[in-house]
VOPAGU-2260 file (C-alpha; in pm, 1 decimal, decimal comma):
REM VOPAGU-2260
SITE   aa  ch    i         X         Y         Z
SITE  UNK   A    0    7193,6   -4521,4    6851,4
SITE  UNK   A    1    7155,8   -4311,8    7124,9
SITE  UNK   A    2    7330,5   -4438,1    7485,9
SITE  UNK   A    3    7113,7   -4329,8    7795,6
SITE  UNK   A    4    7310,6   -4212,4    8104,0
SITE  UNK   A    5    7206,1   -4257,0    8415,2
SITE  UNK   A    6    7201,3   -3951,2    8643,2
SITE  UNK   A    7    7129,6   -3901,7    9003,5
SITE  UNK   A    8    6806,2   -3784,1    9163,1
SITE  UNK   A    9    6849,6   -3442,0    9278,2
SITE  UNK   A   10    6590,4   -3481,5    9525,3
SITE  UNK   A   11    6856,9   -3739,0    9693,8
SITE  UNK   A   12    6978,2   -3621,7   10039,4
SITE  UNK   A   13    7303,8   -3579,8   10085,2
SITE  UNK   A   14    7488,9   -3704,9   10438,1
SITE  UNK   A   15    7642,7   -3407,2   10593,6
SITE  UNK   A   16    7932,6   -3441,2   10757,6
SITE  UNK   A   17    7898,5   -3402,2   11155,0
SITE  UNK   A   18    8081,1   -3150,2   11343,1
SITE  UNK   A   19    8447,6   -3219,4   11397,0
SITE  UNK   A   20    8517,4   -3411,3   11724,7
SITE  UNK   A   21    8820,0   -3309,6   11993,0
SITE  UNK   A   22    9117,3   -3509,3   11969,1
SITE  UNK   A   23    9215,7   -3676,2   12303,9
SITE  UNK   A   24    9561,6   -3472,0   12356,2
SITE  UNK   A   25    9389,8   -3137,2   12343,5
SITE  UNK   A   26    9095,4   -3289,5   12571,6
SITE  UNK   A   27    9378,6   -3371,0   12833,7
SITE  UNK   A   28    9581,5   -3023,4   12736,2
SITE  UNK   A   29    9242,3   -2852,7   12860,4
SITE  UNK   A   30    9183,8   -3102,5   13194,6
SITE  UNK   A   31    9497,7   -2992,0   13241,4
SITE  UNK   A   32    9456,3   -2655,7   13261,1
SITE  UNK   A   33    9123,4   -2629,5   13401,0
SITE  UNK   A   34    9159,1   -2878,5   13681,3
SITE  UNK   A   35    9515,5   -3059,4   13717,4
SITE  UNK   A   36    9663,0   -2733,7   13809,1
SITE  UNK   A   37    9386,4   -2668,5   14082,2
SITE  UNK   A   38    9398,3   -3032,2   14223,6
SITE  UNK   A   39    9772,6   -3000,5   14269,1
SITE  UNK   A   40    9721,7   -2648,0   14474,1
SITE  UNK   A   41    9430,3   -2816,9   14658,8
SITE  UNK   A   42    9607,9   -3125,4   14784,8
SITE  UNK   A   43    9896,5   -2913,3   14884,1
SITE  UNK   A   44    9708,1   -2709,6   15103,1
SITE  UNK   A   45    9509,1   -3038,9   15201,7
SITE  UNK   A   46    9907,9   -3180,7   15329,8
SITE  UNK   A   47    9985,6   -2872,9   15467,5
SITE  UNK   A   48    9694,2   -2789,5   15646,7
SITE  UNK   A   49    9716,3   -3190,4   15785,7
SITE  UNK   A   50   10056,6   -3074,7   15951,7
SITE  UNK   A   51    9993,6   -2800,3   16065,5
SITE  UNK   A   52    9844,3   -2682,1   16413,4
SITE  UNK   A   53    9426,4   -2782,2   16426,3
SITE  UNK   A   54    9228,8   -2498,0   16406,1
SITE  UNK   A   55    9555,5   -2262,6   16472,0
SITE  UNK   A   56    9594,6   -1962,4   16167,0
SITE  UNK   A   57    9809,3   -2120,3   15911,6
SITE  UNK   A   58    9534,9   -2410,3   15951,5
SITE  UNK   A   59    9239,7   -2168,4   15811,6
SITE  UNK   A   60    9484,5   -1991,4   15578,5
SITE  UNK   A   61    9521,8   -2327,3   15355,1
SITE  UNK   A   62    9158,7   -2406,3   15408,5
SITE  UNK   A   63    9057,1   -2079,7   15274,9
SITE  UNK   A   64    9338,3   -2096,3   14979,4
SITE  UNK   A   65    9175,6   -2449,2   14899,3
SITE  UNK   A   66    8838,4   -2302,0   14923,3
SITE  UNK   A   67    8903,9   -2029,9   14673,3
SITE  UNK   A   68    9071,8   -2256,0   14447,2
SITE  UNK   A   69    8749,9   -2451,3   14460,1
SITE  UNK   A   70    8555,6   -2186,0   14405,8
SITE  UNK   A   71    8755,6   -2061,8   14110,6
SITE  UNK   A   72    8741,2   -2369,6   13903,7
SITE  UNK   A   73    8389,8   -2418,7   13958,3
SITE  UNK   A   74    8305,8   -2055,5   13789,4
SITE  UNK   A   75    8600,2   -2184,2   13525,3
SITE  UNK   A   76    8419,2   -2490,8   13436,6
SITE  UNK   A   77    8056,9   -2429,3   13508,2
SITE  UNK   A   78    7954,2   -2047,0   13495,1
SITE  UNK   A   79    8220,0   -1930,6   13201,7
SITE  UNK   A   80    8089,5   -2176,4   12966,4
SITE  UNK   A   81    7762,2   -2054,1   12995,2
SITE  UNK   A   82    7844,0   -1699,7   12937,3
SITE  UNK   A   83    8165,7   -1712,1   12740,3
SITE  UNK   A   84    8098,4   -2068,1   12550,5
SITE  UNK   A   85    8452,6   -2163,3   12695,4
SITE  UNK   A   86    8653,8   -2259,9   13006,1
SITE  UNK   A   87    9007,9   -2134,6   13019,4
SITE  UNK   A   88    9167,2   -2494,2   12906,6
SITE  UNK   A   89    8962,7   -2525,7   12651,1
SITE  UNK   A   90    8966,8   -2175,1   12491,7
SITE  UNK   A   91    9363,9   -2243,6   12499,5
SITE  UNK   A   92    9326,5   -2611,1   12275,7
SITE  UNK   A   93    8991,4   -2481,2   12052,5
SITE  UNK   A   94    8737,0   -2737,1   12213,8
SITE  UNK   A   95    8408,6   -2681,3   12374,7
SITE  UNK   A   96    8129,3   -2919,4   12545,7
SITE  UNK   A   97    7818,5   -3000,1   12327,0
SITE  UNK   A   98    7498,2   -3200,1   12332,6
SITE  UNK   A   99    7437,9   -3460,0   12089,9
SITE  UNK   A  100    7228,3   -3204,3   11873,3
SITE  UNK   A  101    7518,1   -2979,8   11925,9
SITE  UNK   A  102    7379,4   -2698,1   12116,0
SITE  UNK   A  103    7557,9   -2538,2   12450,9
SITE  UNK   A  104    7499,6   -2735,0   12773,4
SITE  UNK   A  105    7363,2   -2544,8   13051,4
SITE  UNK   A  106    7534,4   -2532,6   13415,6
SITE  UNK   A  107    7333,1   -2825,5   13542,4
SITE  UNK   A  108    7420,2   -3053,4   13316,3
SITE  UNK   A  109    7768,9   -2954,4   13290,9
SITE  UNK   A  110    7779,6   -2967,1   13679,8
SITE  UNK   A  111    7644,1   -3318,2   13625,1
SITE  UNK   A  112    7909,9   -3406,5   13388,4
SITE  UNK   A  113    8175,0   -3291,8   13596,4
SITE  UNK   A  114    8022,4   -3477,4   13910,3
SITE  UNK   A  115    7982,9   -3813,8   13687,4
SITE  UNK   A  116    8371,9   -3754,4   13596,3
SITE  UNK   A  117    8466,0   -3927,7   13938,9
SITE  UNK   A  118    8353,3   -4264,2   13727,0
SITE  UNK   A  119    8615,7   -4239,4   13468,3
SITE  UNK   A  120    8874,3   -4120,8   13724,4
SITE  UNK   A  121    8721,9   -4421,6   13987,3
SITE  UNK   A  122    8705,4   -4735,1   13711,0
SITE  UNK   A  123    9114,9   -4703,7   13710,3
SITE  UNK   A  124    9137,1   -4370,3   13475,3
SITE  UNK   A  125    8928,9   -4612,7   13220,0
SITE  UNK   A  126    8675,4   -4345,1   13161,2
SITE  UNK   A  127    8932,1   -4105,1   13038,1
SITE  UNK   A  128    9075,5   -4317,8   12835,1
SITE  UNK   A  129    8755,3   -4438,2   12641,4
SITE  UNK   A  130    8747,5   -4150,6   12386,2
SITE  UNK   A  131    9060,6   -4290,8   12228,6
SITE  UNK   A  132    8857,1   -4595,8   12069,0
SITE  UNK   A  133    8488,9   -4459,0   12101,6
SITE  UNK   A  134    8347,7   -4387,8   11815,1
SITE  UNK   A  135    8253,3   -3986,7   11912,4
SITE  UNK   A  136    8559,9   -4008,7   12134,1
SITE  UNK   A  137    8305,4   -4004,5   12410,4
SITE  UNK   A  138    8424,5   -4056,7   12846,4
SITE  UNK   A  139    8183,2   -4228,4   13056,4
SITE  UNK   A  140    8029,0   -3844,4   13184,1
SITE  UNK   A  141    7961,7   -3792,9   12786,9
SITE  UNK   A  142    7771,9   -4087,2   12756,2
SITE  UNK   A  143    7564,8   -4074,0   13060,5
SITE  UNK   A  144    7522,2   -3714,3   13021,4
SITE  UNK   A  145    7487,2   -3733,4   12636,8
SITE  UNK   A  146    7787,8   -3479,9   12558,5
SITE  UNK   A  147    8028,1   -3441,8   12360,4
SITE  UNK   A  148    8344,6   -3241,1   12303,5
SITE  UNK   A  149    8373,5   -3069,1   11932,7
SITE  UNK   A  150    8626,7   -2843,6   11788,5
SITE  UNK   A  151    8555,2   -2499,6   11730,6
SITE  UNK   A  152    8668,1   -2189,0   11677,1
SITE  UNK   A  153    8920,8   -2054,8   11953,6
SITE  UNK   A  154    8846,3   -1704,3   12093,9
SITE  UNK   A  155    8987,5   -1371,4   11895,8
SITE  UNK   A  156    9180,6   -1259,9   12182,7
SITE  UNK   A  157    9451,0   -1455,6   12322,5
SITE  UNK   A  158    9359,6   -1702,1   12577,7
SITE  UNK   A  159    9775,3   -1807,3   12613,1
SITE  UNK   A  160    9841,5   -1542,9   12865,0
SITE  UNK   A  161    9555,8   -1615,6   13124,0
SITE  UNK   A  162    9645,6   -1986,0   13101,0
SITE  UNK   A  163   10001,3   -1880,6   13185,3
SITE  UNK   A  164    9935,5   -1662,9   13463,6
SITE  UNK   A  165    9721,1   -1922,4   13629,7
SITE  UNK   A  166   10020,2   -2201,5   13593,3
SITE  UNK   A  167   10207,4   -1932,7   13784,3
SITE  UNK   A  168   10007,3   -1870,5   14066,0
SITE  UNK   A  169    9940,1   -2214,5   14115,4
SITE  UNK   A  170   10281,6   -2295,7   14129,5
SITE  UNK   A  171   10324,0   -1953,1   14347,1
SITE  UNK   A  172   10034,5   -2123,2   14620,1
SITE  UNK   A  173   10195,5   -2432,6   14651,9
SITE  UNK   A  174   10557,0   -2335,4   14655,3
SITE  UNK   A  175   10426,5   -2091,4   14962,5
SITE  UNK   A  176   10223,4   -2320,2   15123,6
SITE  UNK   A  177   10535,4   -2571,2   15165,4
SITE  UNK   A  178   10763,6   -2279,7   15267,7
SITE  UNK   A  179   10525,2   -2115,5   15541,8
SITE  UNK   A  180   10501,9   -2563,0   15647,2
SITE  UNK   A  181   10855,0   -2537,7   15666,2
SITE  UNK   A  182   10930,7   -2211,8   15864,5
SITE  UNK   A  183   10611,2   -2236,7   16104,1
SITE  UNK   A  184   10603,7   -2580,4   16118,5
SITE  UNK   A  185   10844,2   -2777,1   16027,7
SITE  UNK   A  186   11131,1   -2583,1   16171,5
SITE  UNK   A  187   11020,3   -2516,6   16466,1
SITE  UNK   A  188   10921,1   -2885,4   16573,4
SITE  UNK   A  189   11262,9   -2981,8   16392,7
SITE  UNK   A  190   11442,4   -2750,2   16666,0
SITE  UNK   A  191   11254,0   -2899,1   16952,3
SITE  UNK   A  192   11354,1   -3233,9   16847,1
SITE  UNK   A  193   11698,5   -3101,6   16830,5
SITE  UNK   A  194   11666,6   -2962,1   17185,3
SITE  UNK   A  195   11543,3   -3242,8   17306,7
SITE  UNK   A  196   11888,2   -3414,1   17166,0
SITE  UNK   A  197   12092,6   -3183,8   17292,4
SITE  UNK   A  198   11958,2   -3175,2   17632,2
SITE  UNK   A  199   11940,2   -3547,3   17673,4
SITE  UNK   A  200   12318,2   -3518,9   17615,6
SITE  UNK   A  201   12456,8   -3228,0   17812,6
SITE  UNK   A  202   12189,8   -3229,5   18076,8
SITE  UNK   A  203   12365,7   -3464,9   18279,2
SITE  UNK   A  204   12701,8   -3363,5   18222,0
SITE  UNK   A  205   12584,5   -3015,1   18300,1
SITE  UNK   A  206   12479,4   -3083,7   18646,0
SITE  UNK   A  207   12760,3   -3300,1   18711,0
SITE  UNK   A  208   13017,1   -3026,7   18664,8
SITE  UNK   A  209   12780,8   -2790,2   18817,4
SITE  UNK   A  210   12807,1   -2970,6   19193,2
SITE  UNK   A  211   13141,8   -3121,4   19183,1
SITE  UNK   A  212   13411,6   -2978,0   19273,9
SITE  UNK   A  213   13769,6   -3089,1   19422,7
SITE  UNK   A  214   13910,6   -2917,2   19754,4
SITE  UNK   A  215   14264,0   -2803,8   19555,6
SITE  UNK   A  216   14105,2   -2668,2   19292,5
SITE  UNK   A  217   13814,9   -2516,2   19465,0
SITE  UNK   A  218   13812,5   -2145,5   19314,0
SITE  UNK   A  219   13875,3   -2322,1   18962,2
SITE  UNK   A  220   13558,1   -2524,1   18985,4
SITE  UNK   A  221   13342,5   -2258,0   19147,9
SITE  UNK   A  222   13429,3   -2038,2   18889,6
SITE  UNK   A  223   13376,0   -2309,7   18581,7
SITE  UNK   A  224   13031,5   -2354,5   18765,9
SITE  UNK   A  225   12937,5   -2071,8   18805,8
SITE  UNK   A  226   12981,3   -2022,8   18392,4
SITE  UNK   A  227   12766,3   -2290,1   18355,6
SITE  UNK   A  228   12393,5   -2093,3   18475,8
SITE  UNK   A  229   12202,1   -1818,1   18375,4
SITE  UNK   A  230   12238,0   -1475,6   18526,5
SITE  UNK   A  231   11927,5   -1517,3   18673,4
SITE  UNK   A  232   12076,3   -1835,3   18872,8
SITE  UNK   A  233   12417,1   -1712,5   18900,7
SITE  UNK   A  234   12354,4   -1545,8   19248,7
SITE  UNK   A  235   12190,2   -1843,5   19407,6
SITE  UNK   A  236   12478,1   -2086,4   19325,9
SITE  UNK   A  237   12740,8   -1837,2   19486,9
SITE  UNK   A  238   12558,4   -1797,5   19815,8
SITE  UNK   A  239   12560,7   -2214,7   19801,6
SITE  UNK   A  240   12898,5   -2241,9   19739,9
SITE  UNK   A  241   12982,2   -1940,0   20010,7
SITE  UNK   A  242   12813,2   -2160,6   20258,3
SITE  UNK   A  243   13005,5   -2468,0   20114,8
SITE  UNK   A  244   13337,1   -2236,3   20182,4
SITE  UNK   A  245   13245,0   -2148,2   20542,0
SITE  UNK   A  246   13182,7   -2448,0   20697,3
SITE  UNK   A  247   13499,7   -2623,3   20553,8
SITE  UNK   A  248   13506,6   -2739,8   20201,7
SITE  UNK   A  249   13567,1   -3116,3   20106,0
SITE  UNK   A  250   13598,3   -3275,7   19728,0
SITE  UNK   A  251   13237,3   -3381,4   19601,6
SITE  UNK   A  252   13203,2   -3530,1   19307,5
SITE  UNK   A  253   12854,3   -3622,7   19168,7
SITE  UNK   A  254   12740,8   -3876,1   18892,7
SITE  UNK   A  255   12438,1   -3895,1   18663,8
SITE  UNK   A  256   12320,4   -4226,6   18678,1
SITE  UNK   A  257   11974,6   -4145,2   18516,2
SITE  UNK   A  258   11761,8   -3854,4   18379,2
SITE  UNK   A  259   11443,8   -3803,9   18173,2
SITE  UNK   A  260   11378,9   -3497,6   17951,8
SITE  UNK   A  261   11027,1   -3378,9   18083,1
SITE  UNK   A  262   10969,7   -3076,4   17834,7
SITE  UNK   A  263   11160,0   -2888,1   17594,5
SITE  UNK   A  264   11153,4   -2581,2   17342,2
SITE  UNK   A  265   11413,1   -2491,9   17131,1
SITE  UNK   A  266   11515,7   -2221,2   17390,1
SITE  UNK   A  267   11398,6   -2395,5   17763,7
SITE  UNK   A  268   11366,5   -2753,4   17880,8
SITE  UNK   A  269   11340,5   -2964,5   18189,7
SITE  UNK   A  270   11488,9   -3229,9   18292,5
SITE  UNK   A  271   11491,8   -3481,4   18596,5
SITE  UNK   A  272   11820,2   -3629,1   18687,8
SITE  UNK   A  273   11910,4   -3889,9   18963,7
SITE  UNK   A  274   12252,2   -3872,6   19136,1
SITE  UNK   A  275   12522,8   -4078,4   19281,6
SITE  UNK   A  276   12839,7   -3959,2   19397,9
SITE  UNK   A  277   13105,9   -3924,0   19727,8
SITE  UNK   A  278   13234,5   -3667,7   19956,3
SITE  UNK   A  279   13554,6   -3711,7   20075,0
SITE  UNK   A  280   13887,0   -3793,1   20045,8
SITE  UNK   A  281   13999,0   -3976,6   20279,4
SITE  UNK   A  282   13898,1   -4337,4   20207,9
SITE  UNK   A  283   13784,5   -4389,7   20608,8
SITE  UNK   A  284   13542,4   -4083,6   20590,6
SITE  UNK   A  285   13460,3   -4117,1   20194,5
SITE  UNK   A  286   13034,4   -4057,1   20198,2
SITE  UNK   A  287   12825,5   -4213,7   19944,7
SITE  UNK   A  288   12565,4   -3974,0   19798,5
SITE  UNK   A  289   12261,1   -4012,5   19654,1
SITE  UNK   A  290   11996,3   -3714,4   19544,1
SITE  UNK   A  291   11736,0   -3661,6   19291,3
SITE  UNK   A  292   11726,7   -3312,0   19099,2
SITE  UNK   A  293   11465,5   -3135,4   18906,3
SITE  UNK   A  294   11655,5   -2891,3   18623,1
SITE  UNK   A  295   11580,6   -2614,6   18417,8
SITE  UNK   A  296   11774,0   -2504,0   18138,5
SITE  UNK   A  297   11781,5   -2226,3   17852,8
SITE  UNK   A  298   11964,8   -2197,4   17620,2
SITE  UNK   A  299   12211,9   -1925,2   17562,6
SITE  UNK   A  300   12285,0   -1674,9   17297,6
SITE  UNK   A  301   12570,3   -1828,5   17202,6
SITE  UNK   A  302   12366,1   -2180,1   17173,0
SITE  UNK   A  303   12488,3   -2307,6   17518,6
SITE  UNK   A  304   12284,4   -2448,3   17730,2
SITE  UNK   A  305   12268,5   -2380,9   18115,3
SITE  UNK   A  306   12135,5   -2412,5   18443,7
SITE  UNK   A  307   11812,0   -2193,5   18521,2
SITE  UNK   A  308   11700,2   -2354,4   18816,9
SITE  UNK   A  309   11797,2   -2660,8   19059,1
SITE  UNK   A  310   11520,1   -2801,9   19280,9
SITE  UNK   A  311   11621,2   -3081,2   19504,0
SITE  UNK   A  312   11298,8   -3336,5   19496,2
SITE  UNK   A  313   11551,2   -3575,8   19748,4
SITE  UNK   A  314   11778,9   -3462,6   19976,1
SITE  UNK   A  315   12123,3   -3622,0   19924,1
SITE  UNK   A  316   12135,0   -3916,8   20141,8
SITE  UNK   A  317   12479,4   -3991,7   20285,5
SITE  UNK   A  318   12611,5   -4309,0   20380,6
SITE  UNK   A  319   12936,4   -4429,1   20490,2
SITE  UNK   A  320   13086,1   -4748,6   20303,1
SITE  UNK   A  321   12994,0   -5098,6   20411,0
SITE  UNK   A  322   12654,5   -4937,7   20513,3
């Protein structure tokens, strides 16, 4: 008895296997590389360049950093691919951009791709997250744009290095851009603020030390005045007080009783003060004063501020009591 075996038609096709498809860690590895890194210099430069001076030069130097960034990744992701078959991200992780019949998208439709990536990123990060249960581990650009990401064979020469040297200048970019913020920016407004403080504080104080003075202790509180201005004021206040010696000093004693910063640098500001005070001793001929003052001040080197310049805007008005 003879048993007949069945055997299979040669002429049967056989179902190829398709090409391997890119896991979703080394599709993020290479998003990583080829965009998060330039997204994170651009908004830096996008911050900076919001606080900083419109239109002044550390304005244009982040908007032409941010350009060139842009620039950059575009011939990364769209012009490399074409001539190279890779990006830089994904020469690092072994994965490159296909069609459906697996041949080499061309810069339009990886432009397109790229564009149509705002729709995974705008549908809540959805989009990126679709390859991880799509059957070609597919994001919403792939299947409008009928790509798909396969595995292949990584570059012969060594695609680590260039990947490293661009995580270093973009964390070079950024870490300049926020120091030149800080020391042409922020500083500077920080030390006007500071002024501004300081002025608001002293100011008054200043000028009240500045025009009183007591008639025993008269060459003590000239002098102490006197200490208190500039050089360039210092000259002025001695031929006041000279006159205030010739025609028969009395004690005057001046308080601030209110005062408005009007400017201010971290060297110079100005300042208008409104005074009350007496002259006198003697209660029977004690005079009530009143006078409004316009000051300048610098600041010294040895971070003291003082008197620049004293305009009177209102005479002092004197009036004896019960008037």
């Amino acid at each position: 008895m003879t048993a007949v075996l069945d055997t299979v038609d040669s002429s049967q096709t056989e179902v190829e296997a398709g090409p391997s498809l890119a896991s979703w860690p080394a599709r993020a590895g290479a998003i990583a590389i080829d965009v998060l890194l330039g997204v994170a210099v651009i908004a830096t430069m996008a911050v900076s360049a919001w606080s900083a001076p419109w239109l002044g030069w550390l304005w244009w130097v982040y908007v032409a950093t941010a350009a060139c960034v842009i620039v950059a990744m575009a011939v990364n992701r769209l012009l490399l691919p074409t001539i190279t078959g890779w990006s830089l991200g994904r020469a690092v992780f072994g994965i490159a951009v296909r069609t459906q019949n697996g041949a080499a998208p061309g810069v339009l439709r990886l432009a397109g791709r790229d564009l149509v990536h705002l729709l995974d990123t705008a549908a809540l990060f959805v989009g990126w997250l679709w390859p991880l249960w799509d059957g070609r581990r597919r994001t919403f650009a792939d299947l409008l744009l009928r790509t798909e990401v396969h595995n292949a064979e990584r570059p012969q020469r060594d695609t680590r290095r260039p990947a490293a040297i661009a995580l270093v200048v973009a964390t070079v970019l950024c870490a300049v851009a926020v120091g030149l913020g800080y020391l042409v920016v922020y500083r500077p407004e920080r030390a006007v603020d500071v002024a501004r403080q300081q002025i608001a504080e002293q100011g008054p104080r200043i000028v009240e030390q500045l025009l009183s003075y007591n008639s025993e202790s008269l060459p003590q509180d000239f002098s102490h005045a006197q200490s208190l201005t500039t050089d360039g004021y210092r000259e002025q206040l001695i031929a006041q007080q000279q006159l205030v010696l010739q025609s028969g000093a009395t004690s005057n004693e001046y308080f601030a009783v209110s005062s408005a910063v009007l400017s201010a640098t971290a060297e110079q500001a100005s300042m208008l003060i409104a005074l009350q005070g007496q002259r006198g001793t003697d209660p029977k001929d004690l005079k009530f004063i009143t006078a409004t003052l316009r000051v300048e001040f610098e600041k010294a080197a040895d971070g003291q501020w003082k008197v620049a310049n004293l305009v009177v805007l209102k005479k002092p008005q004197m009036n004896a009591p019960g008037q």
